[in-house]
C-alpha beads as a LAMMPS data file, in Angstrom:
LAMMPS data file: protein, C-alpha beads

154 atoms
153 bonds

1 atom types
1 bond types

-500.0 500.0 xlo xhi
-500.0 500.0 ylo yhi
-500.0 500.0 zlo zhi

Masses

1 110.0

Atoms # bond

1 1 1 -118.227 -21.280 27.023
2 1 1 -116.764 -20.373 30.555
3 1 1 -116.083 -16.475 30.819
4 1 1 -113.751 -14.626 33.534
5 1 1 -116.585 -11.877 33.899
6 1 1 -120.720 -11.707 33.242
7 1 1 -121.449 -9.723 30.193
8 1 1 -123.368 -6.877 32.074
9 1 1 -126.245 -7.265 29.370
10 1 1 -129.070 -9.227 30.288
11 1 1 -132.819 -10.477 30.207
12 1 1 -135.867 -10.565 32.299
13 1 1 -138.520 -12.884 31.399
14 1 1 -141.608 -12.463 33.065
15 1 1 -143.259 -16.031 32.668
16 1 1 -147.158 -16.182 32.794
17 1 1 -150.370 -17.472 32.134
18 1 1 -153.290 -16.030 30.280
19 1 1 -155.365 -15.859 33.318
20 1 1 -151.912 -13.395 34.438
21 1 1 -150.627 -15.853 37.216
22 1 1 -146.820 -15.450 37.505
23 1 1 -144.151 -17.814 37.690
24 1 1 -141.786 -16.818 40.409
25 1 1 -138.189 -18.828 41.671
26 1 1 -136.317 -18.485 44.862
27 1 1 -132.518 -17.832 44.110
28 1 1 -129.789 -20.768 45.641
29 1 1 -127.561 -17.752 46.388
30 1 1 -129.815 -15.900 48.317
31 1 1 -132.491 -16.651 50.439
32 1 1 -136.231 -15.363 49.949
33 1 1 -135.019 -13.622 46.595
34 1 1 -137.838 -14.695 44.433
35 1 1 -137.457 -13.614 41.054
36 1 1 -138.871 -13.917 37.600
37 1 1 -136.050 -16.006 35.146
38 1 1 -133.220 -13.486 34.402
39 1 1 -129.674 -13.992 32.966
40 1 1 -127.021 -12.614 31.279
41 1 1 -125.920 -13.256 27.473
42 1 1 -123.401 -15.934 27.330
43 1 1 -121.608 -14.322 24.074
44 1 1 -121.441 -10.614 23.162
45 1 1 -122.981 -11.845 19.717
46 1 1 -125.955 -13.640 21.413
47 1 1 -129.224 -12.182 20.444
48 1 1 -131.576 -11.033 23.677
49 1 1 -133.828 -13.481 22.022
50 1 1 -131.525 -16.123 22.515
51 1 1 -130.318 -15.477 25.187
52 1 1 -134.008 -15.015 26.798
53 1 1 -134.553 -18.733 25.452
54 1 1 -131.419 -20.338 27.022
55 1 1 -131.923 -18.689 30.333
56 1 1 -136.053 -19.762 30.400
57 1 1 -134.840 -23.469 29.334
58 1 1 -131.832 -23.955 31.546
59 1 1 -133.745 -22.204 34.832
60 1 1 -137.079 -23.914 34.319
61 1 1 -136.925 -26.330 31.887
62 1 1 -139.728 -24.569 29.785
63 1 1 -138.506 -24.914 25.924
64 1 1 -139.645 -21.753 24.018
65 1 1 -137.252 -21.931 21.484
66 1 1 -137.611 -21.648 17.354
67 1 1 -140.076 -24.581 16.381
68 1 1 -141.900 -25.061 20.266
69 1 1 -145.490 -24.250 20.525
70 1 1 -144.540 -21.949 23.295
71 1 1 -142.093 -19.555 20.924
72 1 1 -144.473 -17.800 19.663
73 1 1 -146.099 -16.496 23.711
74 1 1 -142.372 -15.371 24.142
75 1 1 -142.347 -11.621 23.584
76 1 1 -139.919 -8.991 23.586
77 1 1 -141.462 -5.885 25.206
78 1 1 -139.569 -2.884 24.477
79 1 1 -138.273 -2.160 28.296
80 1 1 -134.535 -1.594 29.263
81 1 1 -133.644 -1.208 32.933
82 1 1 -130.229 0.191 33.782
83 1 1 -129.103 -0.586 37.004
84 1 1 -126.305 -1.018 39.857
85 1 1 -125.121 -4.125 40.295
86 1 1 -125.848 -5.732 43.851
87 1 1 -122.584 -5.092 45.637
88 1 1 -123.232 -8.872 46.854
89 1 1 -122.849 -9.941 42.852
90 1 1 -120.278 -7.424 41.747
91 1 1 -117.077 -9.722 41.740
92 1 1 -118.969 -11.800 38.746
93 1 1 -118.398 -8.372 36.398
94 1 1 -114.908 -7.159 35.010
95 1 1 -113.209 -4.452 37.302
96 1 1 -115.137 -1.094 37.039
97 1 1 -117.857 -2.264 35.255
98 1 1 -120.726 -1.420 38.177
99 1 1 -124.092 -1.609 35.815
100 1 1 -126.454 -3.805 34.378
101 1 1 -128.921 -3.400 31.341
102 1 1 -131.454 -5.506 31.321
103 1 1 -134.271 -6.250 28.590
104 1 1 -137.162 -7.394 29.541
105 1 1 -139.449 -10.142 27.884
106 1 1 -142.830 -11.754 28.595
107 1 1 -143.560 -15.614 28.127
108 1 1 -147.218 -16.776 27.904
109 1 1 -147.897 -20.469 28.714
110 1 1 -150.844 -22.466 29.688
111 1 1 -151.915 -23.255 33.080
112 1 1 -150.071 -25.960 34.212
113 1 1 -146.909 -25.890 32.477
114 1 1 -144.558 -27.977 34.280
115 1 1 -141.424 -26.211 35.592
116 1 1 -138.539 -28.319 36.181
117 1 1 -135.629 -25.956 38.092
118 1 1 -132.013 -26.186 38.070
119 1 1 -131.019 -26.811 41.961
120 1 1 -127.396 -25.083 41.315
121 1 1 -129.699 -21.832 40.497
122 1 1 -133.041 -21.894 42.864
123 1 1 -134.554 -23.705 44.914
124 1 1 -138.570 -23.285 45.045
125 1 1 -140.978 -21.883 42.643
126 1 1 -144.881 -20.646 43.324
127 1 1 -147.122 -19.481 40.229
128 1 1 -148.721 -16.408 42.425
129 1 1 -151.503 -13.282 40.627
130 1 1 -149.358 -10.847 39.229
131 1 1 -150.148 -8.005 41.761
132 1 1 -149.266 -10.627 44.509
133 1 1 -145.988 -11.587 42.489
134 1 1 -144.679 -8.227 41.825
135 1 1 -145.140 -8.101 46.034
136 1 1 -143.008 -11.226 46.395
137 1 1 -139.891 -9.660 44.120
138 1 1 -137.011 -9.027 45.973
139 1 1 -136.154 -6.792 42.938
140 1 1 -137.846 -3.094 42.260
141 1 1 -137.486 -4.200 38.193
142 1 1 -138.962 -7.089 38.105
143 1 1 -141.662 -5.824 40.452
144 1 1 -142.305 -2.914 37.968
145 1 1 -142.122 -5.132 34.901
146 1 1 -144.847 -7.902 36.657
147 1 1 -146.921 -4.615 36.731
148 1 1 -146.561 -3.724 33.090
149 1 1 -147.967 -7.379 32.607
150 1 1 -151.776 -5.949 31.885
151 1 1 -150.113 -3.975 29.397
152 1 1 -148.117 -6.640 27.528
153 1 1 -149.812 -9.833 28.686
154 1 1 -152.956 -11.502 27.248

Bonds

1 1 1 2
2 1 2 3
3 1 3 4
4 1 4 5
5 1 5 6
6 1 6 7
7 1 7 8
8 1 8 9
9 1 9 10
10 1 10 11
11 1 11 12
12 1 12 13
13 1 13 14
14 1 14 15
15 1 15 16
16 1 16 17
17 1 17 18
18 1 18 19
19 1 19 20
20 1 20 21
21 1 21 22
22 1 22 23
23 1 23 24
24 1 24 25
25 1 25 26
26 1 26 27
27 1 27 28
28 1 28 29
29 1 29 30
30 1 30 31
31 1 31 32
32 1 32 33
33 1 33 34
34 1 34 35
35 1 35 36
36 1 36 37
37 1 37 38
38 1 38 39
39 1 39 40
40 1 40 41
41 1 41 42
42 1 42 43
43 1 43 44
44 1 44 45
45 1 45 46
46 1 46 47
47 1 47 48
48 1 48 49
49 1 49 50
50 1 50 51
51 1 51 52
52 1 52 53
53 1 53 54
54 1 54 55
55 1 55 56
56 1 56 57
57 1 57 58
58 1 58 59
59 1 59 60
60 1 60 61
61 1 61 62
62 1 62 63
63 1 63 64
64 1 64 65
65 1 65 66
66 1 66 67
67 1 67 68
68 1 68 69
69 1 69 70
70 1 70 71
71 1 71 72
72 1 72 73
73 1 73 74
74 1 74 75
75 1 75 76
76 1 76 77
77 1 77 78
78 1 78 79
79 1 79 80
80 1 80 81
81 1 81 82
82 1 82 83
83 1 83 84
84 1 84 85
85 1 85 86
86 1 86 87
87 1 87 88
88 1 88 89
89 1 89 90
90 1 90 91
91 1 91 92
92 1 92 93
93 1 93 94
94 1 94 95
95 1 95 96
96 1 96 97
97 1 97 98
98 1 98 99
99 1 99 100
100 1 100 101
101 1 101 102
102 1 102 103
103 1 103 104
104 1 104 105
105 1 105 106
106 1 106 107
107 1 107 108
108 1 108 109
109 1 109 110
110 1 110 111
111 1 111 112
112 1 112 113
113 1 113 114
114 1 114 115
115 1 115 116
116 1 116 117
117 1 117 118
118 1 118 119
119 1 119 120
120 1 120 121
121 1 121 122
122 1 122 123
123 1 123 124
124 1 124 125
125 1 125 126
126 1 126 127
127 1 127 128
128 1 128 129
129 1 129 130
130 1 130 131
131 1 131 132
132 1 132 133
133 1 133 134
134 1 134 135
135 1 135 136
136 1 136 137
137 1 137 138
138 1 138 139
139 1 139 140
140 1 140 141
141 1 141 142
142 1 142 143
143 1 143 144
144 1 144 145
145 1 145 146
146 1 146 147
147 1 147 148
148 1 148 149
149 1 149 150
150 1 150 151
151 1 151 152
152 1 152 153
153 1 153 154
């Protein structure tokens, strides 16, 4: 479904090993903004669940929806981030709508877990330790959520 303006509710899903490595991608849009997967819902009526699923699958090409041995690693953890928009992004969102909430979720998978990226979206991604990752993050959010990962993680 093609929308005139991003829904300015979204998901950030902080993808992982037990051994706390972190998956991080490199945006197509801007250069040396690594990232954990993020999104925003397609549908007003799109669970964050859902929504975390869709954006993990069509970034990555990791499949941790209902009936995959990875749904049960992905895990809602309770955080909400309210933010500004990046100025650079803001023509995406309806007129006068200038902030974000974003929900953040954690996906265990096993070491080795081959990531498969969409080239319209990013271009590189490095599995890096989680205090190293939350370094790499252009954003302060998903920094801070990488270092919630001993509290949520495995």
């Amino acid at each position: 479904m093609d929308r005139a303006f991003k829904i300015p509710e979204s998901v950030l899903v902080v993808i992982h090993t037990p051994a706390r490595s972190v998956l991080l991608i490199n945006r197509a849009d801007a250069a040396n903004y690594w990232q954990s997967v993020t999104g925003s819902k397609d549908e007003l009526g799109e669970s964050l669940r859902e929504t975390a699923v869709r954006e993990v699958f069509e970034e990555t090409g990791i499949n941790c929806g209902p009936g995959t041995v990875l749904h049960s690693g992905l895990k809602d953890w309770g955080l909400e981030n309210v933010y500004d928009i990046y100025p650079r992004w803001q023509h995406r969102y309806a007129p006068g709508v200038t902030r974000n909430t974003e929900h953040v979720f954690g996906l265990c998978v096993p070491e080795g877990t081959p990531v498969t990226l969409n080239p319209r979206e990013h271009t590189a991604y490095k599995w890096l330790p989680w205090r190293e990752a939350a370094d790499a993050c252009f954003s302060p959010s998903n920094a801070e959520a990488i270092l919630m990962l001993p509290q949520f993680g495995p």
